[in-house]
SELUMMAR-931075 format. One record per residue (C-alpha): chain; residue in three letters; x, y, z; residue number from 1. Coordinates in Angstrom, 1 decimal. Example, Ala and Ser with C-alpha at 12.3 -4.5 7.8 and 13.67 -1.06 7.14 Angstrom:
> A, ALA, 12.3, -4.5, 7.8, 1
> A, SER, 13.7, -1.1, 7.1, 2
***
This chain:
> A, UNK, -47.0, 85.3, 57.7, 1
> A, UNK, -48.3, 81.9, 58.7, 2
> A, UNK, -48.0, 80.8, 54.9, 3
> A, UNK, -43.9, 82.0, 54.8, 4
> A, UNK, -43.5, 80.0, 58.4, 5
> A, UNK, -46.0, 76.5, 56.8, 6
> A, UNK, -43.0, 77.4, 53.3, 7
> A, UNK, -39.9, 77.5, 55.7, 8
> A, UNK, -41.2, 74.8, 58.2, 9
> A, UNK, -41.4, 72.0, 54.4, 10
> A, UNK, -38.5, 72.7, 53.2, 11
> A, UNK, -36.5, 72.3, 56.1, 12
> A, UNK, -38.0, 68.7, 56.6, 13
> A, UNK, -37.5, 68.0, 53.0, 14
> A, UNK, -33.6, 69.1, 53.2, 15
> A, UNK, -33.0, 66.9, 56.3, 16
> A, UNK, -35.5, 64.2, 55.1, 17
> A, UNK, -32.7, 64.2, 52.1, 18
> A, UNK, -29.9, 64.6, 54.3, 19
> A, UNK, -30.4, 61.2, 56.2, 20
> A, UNK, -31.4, 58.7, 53.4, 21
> A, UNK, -30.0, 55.9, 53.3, 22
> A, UNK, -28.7, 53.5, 50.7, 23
> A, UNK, -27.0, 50.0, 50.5, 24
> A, UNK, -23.6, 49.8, 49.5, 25
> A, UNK, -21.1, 47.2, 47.9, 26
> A, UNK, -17.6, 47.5, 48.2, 27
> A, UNK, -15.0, 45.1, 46.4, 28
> A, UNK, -12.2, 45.1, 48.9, 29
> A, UNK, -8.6, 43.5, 49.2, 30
> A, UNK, -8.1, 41.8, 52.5, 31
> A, UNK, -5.6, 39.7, 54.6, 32
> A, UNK, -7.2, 36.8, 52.8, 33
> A, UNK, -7.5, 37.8, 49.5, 34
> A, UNK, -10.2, 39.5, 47.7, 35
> A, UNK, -14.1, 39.9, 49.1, 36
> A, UNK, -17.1, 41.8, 48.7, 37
> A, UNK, -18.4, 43.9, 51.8, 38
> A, UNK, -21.8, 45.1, 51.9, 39
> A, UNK, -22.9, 48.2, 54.0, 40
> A, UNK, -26.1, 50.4, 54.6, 41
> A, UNK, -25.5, 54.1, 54.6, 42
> A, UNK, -26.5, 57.4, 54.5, 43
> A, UNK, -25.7, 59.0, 51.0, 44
> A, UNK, -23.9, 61.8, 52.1, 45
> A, UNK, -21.7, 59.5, 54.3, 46
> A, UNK, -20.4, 57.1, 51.5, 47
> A, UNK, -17.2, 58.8, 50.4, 48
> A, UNK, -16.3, 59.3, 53.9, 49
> A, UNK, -17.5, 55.7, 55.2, 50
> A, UNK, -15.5, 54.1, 52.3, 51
> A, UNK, -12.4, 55.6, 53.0, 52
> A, UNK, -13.0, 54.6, 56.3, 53
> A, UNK, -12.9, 51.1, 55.9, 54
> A, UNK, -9.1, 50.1, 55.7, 55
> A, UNK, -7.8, 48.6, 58.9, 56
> A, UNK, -11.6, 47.5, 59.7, 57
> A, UNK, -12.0, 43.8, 60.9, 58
> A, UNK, -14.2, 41.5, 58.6, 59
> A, UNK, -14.9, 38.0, 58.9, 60
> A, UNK, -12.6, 35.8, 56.9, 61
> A, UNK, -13.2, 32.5, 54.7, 62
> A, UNK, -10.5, 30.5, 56.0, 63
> A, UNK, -9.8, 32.4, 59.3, 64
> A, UNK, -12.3, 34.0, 61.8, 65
> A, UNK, -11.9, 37.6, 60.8, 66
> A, UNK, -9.8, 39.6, 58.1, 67
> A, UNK, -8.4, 42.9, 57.4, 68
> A, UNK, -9.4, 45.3, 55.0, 69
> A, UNK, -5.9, 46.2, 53.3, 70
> A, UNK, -7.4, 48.6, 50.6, 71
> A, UNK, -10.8, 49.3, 48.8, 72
> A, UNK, -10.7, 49.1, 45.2, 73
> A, UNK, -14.6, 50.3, 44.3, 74
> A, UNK, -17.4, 51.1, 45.8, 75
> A, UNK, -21.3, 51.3, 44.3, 76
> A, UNK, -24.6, 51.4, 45.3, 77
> A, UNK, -26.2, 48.3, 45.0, 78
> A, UNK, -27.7, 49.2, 42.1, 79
> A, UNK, -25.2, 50.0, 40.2, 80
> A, UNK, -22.3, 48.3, 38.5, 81
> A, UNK, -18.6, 47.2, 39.1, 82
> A, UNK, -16.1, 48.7, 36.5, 83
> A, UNK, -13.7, 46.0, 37.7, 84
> A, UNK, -13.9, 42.2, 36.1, 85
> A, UNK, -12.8, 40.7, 39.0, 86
> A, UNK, -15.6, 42.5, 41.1, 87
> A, UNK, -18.3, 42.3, 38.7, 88
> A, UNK, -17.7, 38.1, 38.9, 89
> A, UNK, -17.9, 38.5, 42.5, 90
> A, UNK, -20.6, 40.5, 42.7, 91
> A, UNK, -22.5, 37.7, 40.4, 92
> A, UNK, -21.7, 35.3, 42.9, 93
> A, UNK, -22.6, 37.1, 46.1, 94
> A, UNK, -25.5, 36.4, 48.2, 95
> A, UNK, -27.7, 39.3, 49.3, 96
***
């Protein structure tokens, strides 16, 4: 009995230890300004759902004090690659 509750009691922390990790994010965007790569920090089952979420957000701008996101092209971890040219250049370029 105490070795089923000790079974039940891990693998319920494991699933929400899972559930709540977190990983940074890159996001090659189209803004009011042009082009731009926004970086984020968030919890893995969030990302599609956070990504979406972006257009309309405020950013700050190059030439102007803030942007607008108008759409999101691609989103990775930060780990992983752009499939887009433009966004891989920028990416390059970026500093973290």
């Amino acid at each position: 009995m105490i070795k089923s509750i000790v079974v039940i009691v891990s693998l319920l922390f494991v699933q929400s230890s899972v559930a709540s990790e977190m990983a940074d994010y890159k996001c090659y965007v189209k803004t009011s300004e042009g082009e731009a790569l926004a970086l984020y920090k968030w919890k893995i089952k969030d990302s599609k759902r956070m990504a979406a979420s972006l257009v309309g957000q405020r950013i700050d701008g190059e030439r102007l004090k803030y942007a607008f996101i108008k759409s999101v092209e691609q989103c990775k971890q930060s780990h992983e690659s752009f499939t887009i040219g433009r966004a891989q250049q920028l990416d390059k370029i970026t500093a973290r």
